[in-house]
BAROKOL-714712 format. One line per field, with one value per residue: residue in three letters; x, y, z of N, C-alpha, C, O in turn; residue number from 1. Coordinates in steps of 0.001 Angstrom, whole numbers, always signed. Layout:
BEGIN
res <- c(ALA/...) .
n_u <- c(X/...) .
n_v <- c(Y/...) .
n_w <- c(Z/...) .
ca_u <- c(X/...) .
ca_v <- c(Y/...) .
ca_w <- c(Z/...) .
c_u <- c(X/...) .
c_v <- c(Y/...) .
c_w <- c(Z/...) .
o_u <- c(X/...) .
o_v <- c(Y/...) .
o_w <- c(Z/...) .
n <- c(NUM/...) .
//
This chain:
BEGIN
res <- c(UNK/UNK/UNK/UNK/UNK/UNK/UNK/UNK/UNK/UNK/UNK/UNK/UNK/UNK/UNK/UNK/UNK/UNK/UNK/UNK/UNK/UNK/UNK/UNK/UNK/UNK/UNK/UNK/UNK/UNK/UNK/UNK/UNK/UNK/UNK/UNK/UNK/UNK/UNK/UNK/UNK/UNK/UNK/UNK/UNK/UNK/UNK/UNK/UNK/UNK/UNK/UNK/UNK/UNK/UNK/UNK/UNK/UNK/UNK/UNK/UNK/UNK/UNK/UNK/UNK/UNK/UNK/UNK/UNK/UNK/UNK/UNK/UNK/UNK/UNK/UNK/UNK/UNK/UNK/UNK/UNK/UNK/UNK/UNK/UNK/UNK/UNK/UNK/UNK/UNK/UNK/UNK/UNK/UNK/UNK/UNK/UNK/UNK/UNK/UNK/UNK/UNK/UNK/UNK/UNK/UNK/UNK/UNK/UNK/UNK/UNK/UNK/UNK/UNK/UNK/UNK/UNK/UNK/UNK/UNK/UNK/UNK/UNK/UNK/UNK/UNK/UNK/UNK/UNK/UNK/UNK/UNK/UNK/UNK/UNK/UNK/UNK/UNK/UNK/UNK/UNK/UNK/UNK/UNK/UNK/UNK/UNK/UNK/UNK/UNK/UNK/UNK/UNK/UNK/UNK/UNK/UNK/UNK/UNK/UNK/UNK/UNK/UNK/UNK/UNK/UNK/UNK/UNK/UNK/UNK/UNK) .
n_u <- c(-31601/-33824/-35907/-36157/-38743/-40835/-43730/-45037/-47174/-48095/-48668/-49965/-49642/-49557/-49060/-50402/-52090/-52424/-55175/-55963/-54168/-54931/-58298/-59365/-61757/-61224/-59571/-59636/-60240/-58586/-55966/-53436/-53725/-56284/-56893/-56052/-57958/-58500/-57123/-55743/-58323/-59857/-58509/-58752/-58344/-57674/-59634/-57914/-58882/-58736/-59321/-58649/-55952/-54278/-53480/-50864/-48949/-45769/-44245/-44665/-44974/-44587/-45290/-44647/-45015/-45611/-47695/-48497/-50453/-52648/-50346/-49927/-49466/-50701/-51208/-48527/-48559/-50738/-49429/-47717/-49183/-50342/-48215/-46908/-43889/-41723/-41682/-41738/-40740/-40684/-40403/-41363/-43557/-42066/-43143/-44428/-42382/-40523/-42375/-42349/-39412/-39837/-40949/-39378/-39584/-39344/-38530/-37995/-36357/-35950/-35179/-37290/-36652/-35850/-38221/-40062/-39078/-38751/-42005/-42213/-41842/-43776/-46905/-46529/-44126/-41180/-39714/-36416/-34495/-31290/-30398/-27750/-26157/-27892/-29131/-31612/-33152/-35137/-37518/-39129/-40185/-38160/-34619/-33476/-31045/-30494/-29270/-29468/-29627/-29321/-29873/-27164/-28769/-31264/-30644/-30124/-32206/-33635/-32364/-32332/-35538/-37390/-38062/-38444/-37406/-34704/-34181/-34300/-31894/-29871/-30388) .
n_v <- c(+33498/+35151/+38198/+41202/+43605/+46182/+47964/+50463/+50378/+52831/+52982/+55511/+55414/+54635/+51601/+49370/+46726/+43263/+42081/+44069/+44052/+41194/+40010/+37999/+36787/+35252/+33078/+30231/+29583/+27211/+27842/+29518/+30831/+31233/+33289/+35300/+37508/+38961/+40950/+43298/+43936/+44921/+47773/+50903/+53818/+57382/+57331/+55272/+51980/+48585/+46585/+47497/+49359/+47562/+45827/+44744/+45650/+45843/+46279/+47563/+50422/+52170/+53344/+52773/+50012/+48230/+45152/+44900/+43211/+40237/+37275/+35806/+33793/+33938/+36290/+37886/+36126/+36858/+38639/+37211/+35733/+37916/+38573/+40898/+41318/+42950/+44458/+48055/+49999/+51730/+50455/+47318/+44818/+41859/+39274/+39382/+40803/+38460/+36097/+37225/+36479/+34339/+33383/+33936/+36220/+40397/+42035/+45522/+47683/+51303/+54498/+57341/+59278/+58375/+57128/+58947/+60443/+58534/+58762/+61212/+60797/+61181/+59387/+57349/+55116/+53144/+50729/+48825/+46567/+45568/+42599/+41517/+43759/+44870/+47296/+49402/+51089/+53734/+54914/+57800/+61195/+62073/+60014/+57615/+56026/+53463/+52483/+50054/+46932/+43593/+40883/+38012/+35624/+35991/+36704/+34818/+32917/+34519/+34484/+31213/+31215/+31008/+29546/+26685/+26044/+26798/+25178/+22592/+22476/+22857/+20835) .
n_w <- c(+18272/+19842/+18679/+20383/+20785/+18811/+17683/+20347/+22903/+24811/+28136/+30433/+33689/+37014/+39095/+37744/+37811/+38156/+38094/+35913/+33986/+33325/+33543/+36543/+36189/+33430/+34335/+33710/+31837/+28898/+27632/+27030/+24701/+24370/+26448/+24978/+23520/+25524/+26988/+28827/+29726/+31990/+32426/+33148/+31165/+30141/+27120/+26096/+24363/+24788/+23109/+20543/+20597/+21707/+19591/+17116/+18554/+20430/+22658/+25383/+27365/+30731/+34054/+37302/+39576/+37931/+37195/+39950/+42371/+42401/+42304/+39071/+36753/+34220/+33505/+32362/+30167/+29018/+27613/+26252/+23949/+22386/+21333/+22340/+23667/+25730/+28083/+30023/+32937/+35157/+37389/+38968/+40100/+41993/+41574/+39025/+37630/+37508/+36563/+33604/+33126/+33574/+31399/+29354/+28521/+28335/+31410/+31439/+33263/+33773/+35211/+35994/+34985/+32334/+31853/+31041/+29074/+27079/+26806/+25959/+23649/+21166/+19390/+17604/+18213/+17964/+19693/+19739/+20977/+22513/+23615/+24504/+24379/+25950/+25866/+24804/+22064/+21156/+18576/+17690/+17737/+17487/+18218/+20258/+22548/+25195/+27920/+30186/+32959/+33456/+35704/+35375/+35476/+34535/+32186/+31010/+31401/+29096/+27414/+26329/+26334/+28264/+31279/+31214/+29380/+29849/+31578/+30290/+28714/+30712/+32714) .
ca_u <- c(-32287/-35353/-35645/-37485/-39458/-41704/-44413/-45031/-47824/-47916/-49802/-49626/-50035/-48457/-49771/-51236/-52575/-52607/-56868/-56349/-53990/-56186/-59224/-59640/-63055/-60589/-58259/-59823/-59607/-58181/-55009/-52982/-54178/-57726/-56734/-55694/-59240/-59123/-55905/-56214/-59483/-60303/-57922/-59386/-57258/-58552/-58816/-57809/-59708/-57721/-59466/-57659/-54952/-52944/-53297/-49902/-47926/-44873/-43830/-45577/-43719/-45415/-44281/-44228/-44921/-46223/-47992/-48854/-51555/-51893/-49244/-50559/-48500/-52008/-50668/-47741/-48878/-52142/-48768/-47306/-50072/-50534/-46962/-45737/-42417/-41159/-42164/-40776/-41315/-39948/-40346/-42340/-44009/-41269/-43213/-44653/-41044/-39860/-42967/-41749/-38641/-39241/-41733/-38396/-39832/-38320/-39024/-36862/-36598/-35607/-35233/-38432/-36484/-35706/-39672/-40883/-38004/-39851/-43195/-42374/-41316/-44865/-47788/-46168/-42760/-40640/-38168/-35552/-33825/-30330/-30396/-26264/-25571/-28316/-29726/-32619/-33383/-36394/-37910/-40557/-39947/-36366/-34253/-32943/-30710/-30516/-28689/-30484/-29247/-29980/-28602/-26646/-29594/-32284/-30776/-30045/-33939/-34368/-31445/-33047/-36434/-37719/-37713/-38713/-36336/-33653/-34254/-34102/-30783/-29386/-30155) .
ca_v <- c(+34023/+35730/+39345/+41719/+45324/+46834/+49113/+51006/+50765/+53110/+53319/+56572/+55214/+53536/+50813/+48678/+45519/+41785/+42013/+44691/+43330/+39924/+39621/+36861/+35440/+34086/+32409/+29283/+29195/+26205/+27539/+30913/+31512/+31455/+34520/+36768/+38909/+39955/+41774/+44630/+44666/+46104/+48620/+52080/+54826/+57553/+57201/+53660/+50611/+47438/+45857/+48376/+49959/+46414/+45216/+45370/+46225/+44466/+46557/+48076/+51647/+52664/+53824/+51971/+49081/+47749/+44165/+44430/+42153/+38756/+36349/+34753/+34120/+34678/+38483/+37715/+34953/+36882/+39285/+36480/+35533/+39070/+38700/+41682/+40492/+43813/+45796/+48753/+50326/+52321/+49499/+46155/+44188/+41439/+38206/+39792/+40493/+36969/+35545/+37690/+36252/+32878/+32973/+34582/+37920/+40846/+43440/+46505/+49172/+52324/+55461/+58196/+60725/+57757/+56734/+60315/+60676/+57738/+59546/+62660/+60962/+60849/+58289/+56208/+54985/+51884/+49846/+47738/+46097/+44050/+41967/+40765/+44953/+45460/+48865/+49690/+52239/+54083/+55993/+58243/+62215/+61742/+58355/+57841/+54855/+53672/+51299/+49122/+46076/+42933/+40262/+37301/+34338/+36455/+36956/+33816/+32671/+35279/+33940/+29836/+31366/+30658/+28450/+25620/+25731/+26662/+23744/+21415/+22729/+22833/+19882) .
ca_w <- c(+19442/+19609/+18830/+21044/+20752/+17850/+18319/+21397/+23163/+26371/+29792/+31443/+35369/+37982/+39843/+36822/+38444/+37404/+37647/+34736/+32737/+33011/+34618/+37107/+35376/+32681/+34233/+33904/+30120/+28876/+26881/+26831/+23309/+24450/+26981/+23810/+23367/+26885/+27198/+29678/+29393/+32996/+32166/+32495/+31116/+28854/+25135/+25540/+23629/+24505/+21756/+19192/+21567/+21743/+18406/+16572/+19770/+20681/+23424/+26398/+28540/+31553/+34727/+38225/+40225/+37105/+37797/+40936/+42623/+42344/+41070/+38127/+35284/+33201/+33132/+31133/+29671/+27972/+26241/+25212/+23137/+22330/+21005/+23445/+24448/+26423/+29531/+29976/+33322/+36291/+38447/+38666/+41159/+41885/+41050/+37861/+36894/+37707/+35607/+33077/+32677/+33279/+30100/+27910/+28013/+28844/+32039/+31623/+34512/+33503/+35642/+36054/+33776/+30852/+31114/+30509/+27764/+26004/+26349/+25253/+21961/+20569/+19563/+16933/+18786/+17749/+20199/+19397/+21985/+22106/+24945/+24643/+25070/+27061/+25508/+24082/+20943/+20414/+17409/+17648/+16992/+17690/+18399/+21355/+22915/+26729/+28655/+31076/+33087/+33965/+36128/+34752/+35252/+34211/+30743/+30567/+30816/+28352/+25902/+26692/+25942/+29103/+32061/+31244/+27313/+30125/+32350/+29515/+28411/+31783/+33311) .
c_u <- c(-33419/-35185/-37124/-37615/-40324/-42232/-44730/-46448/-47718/-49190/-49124/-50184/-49745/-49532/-50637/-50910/-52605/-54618/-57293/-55712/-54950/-57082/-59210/-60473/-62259/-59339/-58547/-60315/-58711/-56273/-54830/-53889/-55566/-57657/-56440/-56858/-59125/-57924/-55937/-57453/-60560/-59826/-58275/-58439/-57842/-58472/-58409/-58881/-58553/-58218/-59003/-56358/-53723/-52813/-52241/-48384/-47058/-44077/-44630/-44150/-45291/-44929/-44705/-44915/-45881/-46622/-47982/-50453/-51326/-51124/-49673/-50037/-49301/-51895/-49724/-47998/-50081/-50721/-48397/-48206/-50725/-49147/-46430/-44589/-41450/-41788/-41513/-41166/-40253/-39667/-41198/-42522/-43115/-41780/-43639/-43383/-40140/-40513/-42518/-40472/-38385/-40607/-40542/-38565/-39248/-38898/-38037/-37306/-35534/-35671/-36133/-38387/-36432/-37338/-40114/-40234/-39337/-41420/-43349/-42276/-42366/-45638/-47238/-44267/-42672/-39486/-37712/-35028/-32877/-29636/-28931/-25787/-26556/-28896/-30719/-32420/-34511/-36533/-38958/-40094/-38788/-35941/-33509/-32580/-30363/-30254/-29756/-29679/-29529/-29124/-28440/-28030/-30864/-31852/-30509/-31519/-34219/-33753/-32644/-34198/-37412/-37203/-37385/-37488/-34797/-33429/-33682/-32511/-29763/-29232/-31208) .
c_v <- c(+34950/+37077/+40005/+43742/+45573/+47883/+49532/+51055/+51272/+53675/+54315/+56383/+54199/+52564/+49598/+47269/+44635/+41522/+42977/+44270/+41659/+39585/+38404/+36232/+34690/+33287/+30607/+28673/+28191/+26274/+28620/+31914/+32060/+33094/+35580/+37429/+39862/+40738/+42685/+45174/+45389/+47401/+49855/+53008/+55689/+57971/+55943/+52547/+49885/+46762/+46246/+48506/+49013/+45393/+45813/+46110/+45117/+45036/+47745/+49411/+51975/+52603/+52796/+51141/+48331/+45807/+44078/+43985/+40899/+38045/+35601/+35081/+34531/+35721/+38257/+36671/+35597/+38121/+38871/+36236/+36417/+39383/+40694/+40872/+41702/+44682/+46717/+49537/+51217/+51156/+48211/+45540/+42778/+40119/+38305/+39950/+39435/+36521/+36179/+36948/+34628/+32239/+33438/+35831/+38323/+42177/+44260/+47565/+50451/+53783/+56155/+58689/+59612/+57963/+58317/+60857/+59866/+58268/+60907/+62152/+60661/+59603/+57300/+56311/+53769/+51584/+48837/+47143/+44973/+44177/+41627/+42602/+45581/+47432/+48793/+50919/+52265/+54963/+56658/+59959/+62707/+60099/+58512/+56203/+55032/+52979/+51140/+47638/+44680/+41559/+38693/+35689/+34741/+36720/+35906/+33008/+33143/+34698/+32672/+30307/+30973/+29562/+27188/+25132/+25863/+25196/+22692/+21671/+22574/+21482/+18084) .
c_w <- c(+18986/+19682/+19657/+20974/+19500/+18273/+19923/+22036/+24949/+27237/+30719/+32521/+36118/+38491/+38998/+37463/+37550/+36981/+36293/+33447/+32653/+33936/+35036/+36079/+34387/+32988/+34404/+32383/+30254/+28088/+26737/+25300/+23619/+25673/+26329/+24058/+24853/+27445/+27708/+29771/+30480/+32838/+31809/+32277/+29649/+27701/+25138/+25674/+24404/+23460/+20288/+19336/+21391/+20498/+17495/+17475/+19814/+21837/+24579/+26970/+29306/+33046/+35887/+38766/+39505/+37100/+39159/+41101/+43307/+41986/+40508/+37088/+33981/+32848/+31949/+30322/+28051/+26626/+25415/+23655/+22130/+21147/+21526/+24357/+25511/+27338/+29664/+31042/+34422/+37370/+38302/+39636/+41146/+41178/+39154/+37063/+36526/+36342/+33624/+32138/+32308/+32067/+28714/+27354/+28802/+30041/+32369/+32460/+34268/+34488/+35372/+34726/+31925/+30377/+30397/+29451/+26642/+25923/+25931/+23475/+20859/+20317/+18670/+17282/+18733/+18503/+19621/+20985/+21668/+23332/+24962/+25183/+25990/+27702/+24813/+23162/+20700/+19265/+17038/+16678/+16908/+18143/+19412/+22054/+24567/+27538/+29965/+31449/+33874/+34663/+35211/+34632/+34840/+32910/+30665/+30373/+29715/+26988/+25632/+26168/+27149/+30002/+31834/+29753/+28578/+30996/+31411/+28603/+29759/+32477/+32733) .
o_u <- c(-33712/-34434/-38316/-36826/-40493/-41684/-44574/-47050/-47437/-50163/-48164/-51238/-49713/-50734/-51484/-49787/-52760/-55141/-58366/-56212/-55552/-56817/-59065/-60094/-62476/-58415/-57828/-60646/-58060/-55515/-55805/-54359/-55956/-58556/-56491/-56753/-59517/-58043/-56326/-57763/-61563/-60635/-58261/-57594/-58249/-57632/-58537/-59547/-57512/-57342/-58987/-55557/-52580/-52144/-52349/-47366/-47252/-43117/-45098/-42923/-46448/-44093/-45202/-46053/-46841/-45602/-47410/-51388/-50533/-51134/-49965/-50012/-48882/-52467/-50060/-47023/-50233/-50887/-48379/-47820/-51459/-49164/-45662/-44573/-40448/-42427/-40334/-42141/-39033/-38663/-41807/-41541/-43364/-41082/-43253/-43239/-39297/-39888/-42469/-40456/-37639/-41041/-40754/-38106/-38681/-39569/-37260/-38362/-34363/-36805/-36336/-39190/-36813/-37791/-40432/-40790/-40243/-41988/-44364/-42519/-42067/-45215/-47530/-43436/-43560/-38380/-38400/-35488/-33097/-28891/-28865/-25160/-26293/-29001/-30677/-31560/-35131/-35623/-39712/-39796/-38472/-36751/-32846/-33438/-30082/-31257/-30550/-29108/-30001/-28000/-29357/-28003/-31692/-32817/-30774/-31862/-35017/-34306/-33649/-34215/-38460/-36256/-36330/-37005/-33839/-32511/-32708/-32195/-28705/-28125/-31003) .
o_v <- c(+35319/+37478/+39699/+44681/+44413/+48700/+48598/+52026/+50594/+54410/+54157/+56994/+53010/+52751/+48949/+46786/+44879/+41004/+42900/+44134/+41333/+38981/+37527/+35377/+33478/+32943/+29863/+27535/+28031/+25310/+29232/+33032/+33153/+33919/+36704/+38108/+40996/+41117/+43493/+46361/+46061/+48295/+50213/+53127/+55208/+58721/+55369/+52249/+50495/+46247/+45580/+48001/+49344/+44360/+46960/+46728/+43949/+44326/+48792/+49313/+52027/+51726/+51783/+51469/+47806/+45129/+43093/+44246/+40498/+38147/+34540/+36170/+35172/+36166/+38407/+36535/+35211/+38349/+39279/+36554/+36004/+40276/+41422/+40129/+41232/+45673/+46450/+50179/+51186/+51139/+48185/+45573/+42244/+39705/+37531/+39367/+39399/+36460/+35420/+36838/+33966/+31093/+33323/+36398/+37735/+43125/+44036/+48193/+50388/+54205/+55967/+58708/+59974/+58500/+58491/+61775/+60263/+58119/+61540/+62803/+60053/+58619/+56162/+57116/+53044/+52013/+48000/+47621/+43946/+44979/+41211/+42747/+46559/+48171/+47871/+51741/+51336/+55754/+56246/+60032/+63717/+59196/+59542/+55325/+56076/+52667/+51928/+47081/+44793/+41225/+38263/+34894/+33835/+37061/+35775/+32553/+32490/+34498/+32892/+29801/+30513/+28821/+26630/+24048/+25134/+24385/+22008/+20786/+22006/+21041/+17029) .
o_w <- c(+17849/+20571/+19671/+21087/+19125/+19012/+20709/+21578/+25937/+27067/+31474/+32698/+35801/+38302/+39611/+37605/+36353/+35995/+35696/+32331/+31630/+34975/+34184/+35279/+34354/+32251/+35070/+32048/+31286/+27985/+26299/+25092/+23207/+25511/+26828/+25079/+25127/+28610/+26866/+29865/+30239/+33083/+30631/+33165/+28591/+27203/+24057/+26665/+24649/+22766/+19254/+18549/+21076/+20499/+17060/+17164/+19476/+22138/+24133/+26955/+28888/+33266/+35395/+38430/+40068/+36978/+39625/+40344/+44158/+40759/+41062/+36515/+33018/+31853/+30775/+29582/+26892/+25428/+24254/+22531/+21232/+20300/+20899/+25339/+26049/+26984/+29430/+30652/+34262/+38082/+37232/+40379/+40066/+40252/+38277/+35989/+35630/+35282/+32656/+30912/+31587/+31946/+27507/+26362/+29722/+29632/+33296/+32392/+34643/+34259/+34172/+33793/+30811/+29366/+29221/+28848/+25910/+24842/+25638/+22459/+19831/+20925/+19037/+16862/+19183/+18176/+19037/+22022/+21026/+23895/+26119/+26232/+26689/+28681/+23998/+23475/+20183/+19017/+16156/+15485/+16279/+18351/+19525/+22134/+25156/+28180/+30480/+30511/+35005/+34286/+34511/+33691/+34754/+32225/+29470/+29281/+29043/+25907/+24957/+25046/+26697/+29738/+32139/+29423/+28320/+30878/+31723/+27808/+29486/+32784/+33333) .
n <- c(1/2/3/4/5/6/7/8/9/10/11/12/13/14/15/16/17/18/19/20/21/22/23/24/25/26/27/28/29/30/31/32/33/34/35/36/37/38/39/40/41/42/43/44/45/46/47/48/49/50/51/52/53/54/55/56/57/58/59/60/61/62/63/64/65/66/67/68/69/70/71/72/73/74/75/76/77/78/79/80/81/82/83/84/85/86/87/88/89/90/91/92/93/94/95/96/97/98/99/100/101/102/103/104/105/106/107/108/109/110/111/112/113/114/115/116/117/118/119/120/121/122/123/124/125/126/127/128/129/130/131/132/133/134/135/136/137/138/139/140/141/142/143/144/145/146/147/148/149/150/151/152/153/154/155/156/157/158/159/160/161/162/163/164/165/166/167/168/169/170/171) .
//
């Protein structure tokens, strides 16, 4: 099975939209891969590059109703490619969380007080995550572990590797 978390990259602000993580104009690219360069690149927040910022990341924290917008799997789609495999958020916009899962990635919702735990723990912070117990571990200026849960057909996409790997096992 596929392991998920690495580096940390975090967005201090709620409400992060599908037009910032991927602008419309590309969604008519021919092939996920070709959506890599543009990775949050409406995304104003300050001090952050996305052309530096998400290079080397493998895990996103940032606080609520993270993907909202439009539903276009092009959002998760441009992390994949990105190789970010983890969200980590207070909350998530529901289809964004779906798409999420039914690509084999992972959107974890954590309580206010966890997220602001994980940002107190400085700029270079490493997750782990093990999806069978269903906790995460970070490591920044202390380490810190954190249960999180998810329901039974949504880890199962995530085991399968997605929808479509579960489909073809399933039926």
């Amino acid at each position: 099975m596929k392991t998920f978390g690495g580096s940390v990259l975090f967005l201090d602000r709620s409400d992060i939209n599908t037009d910032e993580i991927i602008p419309a104009k590309y969604l008519t690219e021919n092939t996920k891969e070709d959506l890599k360069p543009y990775i949050l690149e409406d995304l104003k927040l300050a001090g952050f590059d996305p052309a530096h910022d998400t290079n080397g990341k493998g895990v996103i924290v940032t606080r609520s109703n993270f993907g909202c917008g439009s539903s276009r799997e092009h959002a998760v789609w441009v992390f994949e490619v990105n190789d970010i495999n983890v969200v980590i958020a207070e909350s998530f916009a529901r289809i964004f969380r779906q798409n999420m899962f039914n690509c084999g990635m992972l959107a974890v919702e954590l309580p206010k007080e966890y997220i602001d735990e994980l940002f107190s723990l400085g700029k270079e912070v490493t997750i782990t995550v093990d999806l069978e117990k269903e906790s995460l571990t970070a490591r920044g200026v202390k380490e810190i572990t954190r249960r999180f849960s998810l329901n039974s057909f949504d880890k199962d996409l995530v085991r399968a590797g997605g929808w479509l790997a579960y489909a073809d096992k399933k039926y």
